[in-house]
C-alpha positions as CSV (number, residue, x, y, z in Angstrom):
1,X,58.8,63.5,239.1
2,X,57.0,60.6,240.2
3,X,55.2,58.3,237.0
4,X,52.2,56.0,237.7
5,X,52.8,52.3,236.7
6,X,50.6,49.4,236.9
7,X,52.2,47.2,239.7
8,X,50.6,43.7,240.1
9,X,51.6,40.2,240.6
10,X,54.0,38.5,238.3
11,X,53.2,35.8,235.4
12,X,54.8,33.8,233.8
13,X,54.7,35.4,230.3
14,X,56.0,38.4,232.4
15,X,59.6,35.9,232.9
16,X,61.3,37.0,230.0
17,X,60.8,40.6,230.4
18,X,61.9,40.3,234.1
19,X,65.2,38.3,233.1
20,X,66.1,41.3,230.5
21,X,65.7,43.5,234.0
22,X,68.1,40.9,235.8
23,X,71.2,41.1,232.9
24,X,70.3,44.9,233.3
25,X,71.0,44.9,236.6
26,X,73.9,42.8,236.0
27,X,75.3,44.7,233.8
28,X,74.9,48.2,236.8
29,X,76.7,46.0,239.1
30,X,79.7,45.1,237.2
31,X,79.0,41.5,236.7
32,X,77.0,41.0,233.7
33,X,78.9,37.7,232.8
34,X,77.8,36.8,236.3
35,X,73.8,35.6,235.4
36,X,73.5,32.2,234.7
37,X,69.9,32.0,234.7
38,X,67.0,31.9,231.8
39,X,63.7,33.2,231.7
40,X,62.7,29.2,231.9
41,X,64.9,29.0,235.3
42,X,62.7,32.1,236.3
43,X,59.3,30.6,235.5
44,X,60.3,27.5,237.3
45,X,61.3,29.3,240.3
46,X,58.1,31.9,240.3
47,X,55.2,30.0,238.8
48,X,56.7,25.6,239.1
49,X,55.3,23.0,241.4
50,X,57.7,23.6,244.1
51,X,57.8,27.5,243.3
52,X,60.4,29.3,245.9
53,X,59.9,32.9,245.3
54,X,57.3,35.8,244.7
55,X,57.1,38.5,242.2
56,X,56.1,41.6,241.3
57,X,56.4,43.5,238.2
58,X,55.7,47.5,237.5
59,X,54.4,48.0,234.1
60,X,54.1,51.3,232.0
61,X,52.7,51.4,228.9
62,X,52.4,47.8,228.4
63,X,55.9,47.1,229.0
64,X,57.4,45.9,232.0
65,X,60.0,48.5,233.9
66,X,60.3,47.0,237.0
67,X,60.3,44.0,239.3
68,X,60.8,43.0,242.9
69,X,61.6,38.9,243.6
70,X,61.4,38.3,247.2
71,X,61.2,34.6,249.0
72,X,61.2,33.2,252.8
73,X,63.9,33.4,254.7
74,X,64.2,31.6,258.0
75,X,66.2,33.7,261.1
76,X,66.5,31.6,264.0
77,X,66.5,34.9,266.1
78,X,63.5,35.9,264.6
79,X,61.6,33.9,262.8
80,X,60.2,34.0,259.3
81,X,61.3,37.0,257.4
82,X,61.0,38.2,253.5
83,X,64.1,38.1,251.7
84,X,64.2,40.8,248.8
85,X,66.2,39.7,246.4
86,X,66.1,42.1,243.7
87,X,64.5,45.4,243.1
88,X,65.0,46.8,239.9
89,X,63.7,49.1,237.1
90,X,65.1,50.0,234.3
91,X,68.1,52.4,234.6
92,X,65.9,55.2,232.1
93,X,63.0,55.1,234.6
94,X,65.0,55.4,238.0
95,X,63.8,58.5,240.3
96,X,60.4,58.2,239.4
97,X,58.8,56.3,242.2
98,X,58.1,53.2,240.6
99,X,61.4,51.4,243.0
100,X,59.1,53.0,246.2
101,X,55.9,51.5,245.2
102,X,57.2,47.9,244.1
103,X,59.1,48.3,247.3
104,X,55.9,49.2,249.0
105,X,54.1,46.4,248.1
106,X,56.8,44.2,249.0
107,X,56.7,45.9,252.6
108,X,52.7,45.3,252.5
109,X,52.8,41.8,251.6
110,X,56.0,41.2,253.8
111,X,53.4,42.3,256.8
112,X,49.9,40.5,255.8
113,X,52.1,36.9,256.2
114,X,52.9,38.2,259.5
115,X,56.9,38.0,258.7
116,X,59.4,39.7,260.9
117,X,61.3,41.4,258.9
118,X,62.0,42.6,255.3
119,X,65.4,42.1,254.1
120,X,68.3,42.8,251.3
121,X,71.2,43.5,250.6
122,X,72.5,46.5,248.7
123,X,76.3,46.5,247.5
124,X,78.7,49.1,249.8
125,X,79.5,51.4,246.3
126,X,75.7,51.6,245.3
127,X,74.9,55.1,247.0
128,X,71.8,55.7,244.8
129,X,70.5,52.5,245.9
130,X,71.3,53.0,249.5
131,X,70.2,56.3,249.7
132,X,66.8,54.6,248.4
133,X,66.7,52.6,251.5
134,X,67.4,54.9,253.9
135,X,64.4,57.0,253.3
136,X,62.9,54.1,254.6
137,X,65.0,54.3,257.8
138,X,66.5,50.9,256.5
139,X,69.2,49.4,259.4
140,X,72.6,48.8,257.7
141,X,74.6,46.0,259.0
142,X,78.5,45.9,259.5
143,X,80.6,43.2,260.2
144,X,79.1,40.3,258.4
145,X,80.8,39.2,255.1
146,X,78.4,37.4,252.5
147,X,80.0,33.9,251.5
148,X,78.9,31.1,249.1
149,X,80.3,28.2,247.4
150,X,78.9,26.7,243.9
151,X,77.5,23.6,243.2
């Protein structure tokens, strides 16, 4: 079954809404103690003076059920690429094509700024979430470990 949402550009009165999606996805990924962020954080990041990321939400019936954050990434192999950081909507909603068409636009938008590449990463136990990507014909790297350290 496939459900027609609105899907348009973030706003900031969107940022709480979108950081309810976050802790949800969180929550699916077995780290919901794990967010740190606020819906301020969010605005700051999205809508600020020195904004680092893009947004786009999916909205149904007034409500928001879905967003995809993306920002620039730098590859020094090849060159500007757009870094998906989250795709999300709400775990009630999933299977309905409203992940495809925020994913679309993000894929559209990825190619009008001339980027090389759309990117993400997708955890190794997530098979709904990978099998989402593949119909895509998505590339899935081995041997690279993610690492980080806090500030």
């Amino acid at each position: 079954m496939s459900i027609s949402p609105i899907i348009r550009t973030a706003e900031a009165n969107d940022c709480v809404a979108m950081h309810q999606l976050i802790k949800e996805l969180a929550h699916y990924e077995k780290a919901p103690n794990e967010v740190v962020s606020s819906p301020e954080i969010l605005e700051k990041a999205l809508f600020g003076n020195q904004a680092v990321a893009k947004a786009w939400v999916a909205e149904l019936d007034n409500k928001i059920v879905g967003m995809a954050i993306c920002y620039v990434r730098y590859s020094t192999w090849k060159g500007p690429c757009l870094y998906l950081e989250d795709l999300v909507v709400t775990e009630s909603l999933r299977k309905n094509g409203i992940g495809s068409s925020l994913f679309e636009v993000c894929k559209e938008y990825a190619a009008s700024q001339n980027y090389h590449r759309l990117v993400w990463q997708v955890l190794d136990w997530n098979t709904p979430a990978i099998e989402f990507y593949k119909k895509y014909k998505a590339d899935f790297e081995s041997g690279w470990l993610n690492a980080w350290v806090n500030l």
